[in-house]
BAVO-189103 format. One record per residue (C-alpha): x, y, z. Coordinates in steps of 0.25 Angstrom, whole numbers, plus 5000, padded with zeros to 4 digits. Example, Ala and Ser with C-alpha at 12.3 -4.5 7.8 and 13.67 -1.06 7.14 Angstrom:
504949825031
505549965029
This chain:
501949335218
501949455208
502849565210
502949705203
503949735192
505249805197
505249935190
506949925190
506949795184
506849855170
508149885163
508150005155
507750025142
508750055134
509549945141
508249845136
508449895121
509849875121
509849725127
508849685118
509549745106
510649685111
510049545113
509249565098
510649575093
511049455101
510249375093
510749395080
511749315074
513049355068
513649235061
513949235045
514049085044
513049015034
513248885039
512448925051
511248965043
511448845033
511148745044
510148815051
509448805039
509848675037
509048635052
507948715049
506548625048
505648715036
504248705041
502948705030
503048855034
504448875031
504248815017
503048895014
503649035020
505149005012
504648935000
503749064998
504749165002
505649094991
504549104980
504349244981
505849264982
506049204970
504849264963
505449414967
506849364962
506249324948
505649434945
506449524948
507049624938
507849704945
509249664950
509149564936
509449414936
510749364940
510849494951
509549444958
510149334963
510849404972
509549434981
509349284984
510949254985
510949354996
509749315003
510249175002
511749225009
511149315019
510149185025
511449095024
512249195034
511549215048
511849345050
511049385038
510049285039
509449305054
509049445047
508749415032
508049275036
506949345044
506949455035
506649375022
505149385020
505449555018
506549525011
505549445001
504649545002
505549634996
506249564987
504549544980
504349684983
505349734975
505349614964
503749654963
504149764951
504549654942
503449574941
502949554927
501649664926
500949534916
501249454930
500549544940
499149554943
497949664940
498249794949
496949834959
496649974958
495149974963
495249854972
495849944985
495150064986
493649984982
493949914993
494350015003
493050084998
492249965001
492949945015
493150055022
492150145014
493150235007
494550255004
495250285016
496650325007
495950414998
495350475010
496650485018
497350565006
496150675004
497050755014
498450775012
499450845019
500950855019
500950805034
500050695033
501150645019
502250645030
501450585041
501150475030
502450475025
503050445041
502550285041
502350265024
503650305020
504550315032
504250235044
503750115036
505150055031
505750085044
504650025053
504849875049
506549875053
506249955067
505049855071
506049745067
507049805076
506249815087
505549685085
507049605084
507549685096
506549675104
505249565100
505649405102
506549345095
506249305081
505149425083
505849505070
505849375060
504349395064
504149525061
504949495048
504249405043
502849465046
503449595039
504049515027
502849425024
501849525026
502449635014
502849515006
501249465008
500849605004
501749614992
501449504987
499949534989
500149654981
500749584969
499449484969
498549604972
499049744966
498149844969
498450004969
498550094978
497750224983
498750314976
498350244963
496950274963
497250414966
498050444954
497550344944
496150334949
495550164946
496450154933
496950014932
498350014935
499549934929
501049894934
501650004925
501250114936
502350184946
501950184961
501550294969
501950374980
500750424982
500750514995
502150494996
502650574985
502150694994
503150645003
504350664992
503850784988
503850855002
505050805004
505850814990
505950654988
505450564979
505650444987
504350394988
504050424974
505150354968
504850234977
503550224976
503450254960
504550134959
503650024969
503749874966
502249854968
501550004965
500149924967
500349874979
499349924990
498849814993
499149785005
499949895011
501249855015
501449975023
500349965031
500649815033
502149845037
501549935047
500349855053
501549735054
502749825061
501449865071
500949735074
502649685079
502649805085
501149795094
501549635096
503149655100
503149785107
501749815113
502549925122
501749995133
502550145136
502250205149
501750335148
501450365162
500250295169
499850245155
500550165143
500550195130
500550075121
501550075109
500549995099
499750095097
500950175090
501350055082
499850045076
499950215076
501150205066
500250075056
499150175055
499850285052
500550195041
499050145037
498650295035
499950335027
499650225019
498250285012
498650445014
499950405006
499050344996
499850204996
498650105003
497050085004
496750055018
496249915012
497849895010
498249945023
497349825029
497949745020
499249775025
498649775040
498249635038
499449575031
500349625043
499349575054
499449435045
501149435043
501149465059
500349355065
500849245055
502249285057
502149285072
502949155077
502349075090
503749105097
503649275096
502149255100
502649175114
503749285115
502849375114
501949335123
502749325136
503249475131
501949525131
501549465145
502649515151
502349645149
500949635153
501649605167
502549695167
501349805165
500549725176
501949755185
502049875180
500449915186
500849855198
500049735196
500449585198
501349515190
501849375188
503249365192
503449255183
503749345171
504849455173
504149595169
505449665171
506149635155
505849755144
504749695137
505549695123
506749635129
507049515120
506949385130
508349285128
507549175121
508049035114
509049065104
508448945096
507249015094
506749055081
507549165079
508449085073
508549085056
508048955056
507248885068
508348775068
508248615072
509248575080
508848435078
509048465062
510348525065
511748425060
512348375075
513648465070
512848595070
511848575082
511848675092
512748645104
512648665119
């Protein structure tokens, strides 16, 4: 028999937010102890993946470390002697562990300046906008820039250069708090790979940008040359910086367009967003679906992207793409199940909340982002350990 949902079963919400913060927390552990971390990692059974995943990471690591300039060799050392000690101690390493992949990212990014010009390959100048031509029938940035206005630089300016560095920590907040466990190792490493991907795709393919073209027409272009602020630098002038210039005119990879990182960090915060918190807010009789500002807030970046100068629409599709990728690959079989049952619980609790039968099997009263208690063996852990493996002195005791 099917009953209705008791409107006073719900807690508040503020109380909700506080528990599951309080239960996020919970999680975390706060012991300094490296034996821990060296036997975990003793127990731990590397798969084909695991080799294949690390032993990359480890190449690219030590590619960036090699080539770079600048703090000189012996002071380098002391970014991997860090890394290493921050993984030994758990505190440190249930955050820098997940957060690996952008840490590589990073660490290439900013190492990309010291690659050897008689290294790297021909820079694309033609390529983009001939293909954005050929595809969509015109330049869609160079028709997007015909009309400037100072209030169209700042509505650009909003997601380009301000809301797009502080995006990735909030939807990891949110997505640690609230998402199943393990969710935010996911969304790390879907965020970490993906720019790495794309970084690494604009060494292979450098290919210039719209802002190029405007001020040295279909000239070949060579390694010596600053970046660009493009747009931007209208945003330091009205507001008496020189942020964006200094920033820009200094960039690791200048010719870099292709993809667009932006618009993939974008498109990647708005797909965890959609797939973790596909909230519903009352309004009235109706109810308003919160995607449809999570997709508002990508296409609003995708548009900066060409009125700023900085990306061909082929490279916001680029970017599109590679996030959509980095998401489903980096999806794990136990958030898809978590997922699941969240997502048909809350269909029931709609049908209750329409009056319309419901199985009582499921409970419908719990807020629907209210983390669940789950094993804490699960893969939340550092390592996804073996008790099997584990020396009879350090197994896990009743």
């Amino acid at each position: 028999m099917s009953t209705p949902l008791p409107s006073s079963s719900r807690e508040p919400v503020l109380a909700q937010v506080f528990s599951a913060v309080k239960a996020a927390v919970g999680r975390l552990t706060f012991s300094i102890s490296p034996r821990e971390n060296i036997e975990k990692f003793r127990a731990y059974r590397w798969s084909r993946l695991d080799k294949l995943k690390y032993g990359t990471m480890f190449v690219i690591a030590l590619f960036s470390i090699v080539v770079m300039g600048t703090p000189s060799f012996p002071s380098k050392l002391l970014i991997p002697a860090l890394y290493i000690v921050a993984l030994l101690i758990p505190l440190t390493s249930q955050l820098i562990l997940p957060a690996s992949p952008i840490l590589l990212w990073l660490l290439l990014f900013y190492s990309c300046r010291f690659i050897d010009v008689s290294a790297r390959p021909h820079i694309w100048v033609s390529v983009l906008p001939t293909l954005e031509t050929i595809w969509y029938g015109a330049s869609i940035s160079d028709i997007l820039t015909r009309f400037g206005h100072p209030l169209l630089d700042v509505l650009a300016w909003i997601p380009y250069g301000v809301v797009h560095f502080a995006a990735p920590f909030f939807v990891a907040a949110l997505v640690f708090v609230f998402a199943p466990e393990s969710s935010v190792k996911m969304f790390a490493s879907a965020f970490g790979f993906m720019n790495l991907a794309g970084v690494l795709i604009q060494i292979a393919f450098p290919s210039a940008p719209p802002w190029y073209e405007l001020r040295e027409g279909l000239t070949p272009a060579n390694y010596g040359m600053r970046g660009s602020p493009a747009g931007l630098a209208r945003i330091d002038a009205l507001f008496g910086g020189f942020v964006y210039t200094m920033g820009f005119s200094g960039a690791p990879v200048v010719f870099g367009a292709f993809p667009s990182l932006h618009a993939a960090c974008a498109t990647c915060e708005a797909l965890f967003l959609s797939y973790f918190f596909p909230i519903k807010l009352p309004l009235g009789r109706w109810r308003l679906d919160t995607r449809i500002f999570y997709w508002m807030y990508t296409f609003w970046l995708y548009w900066s992207t060409m009125y700023l100068m900085h990306h061909y629409l082929i490279d916001l599709v680029a970017g599109g793409c590679l996030a959509t990728m980095s998401f489903y690959l980096c999806r794990s079989e136990t958030v898809r199940e978590a997922m699941e049952d969240r997502v048909a619980a809350m269909e029931r609790e709609e049908r209750a909340r329409l009056g319309e039968p419901v199985d009582d099997a499921l409970p419908l009263y719990h807020f629907p982002f209210k983390p669940e208690r789950q094993d804490p063996s699960s893969d939340d852990a550092i390592f996804t350990i073996d008790e099997e493996a584990l020396p009879h002195d350090t197994a896990p005791h009743s």
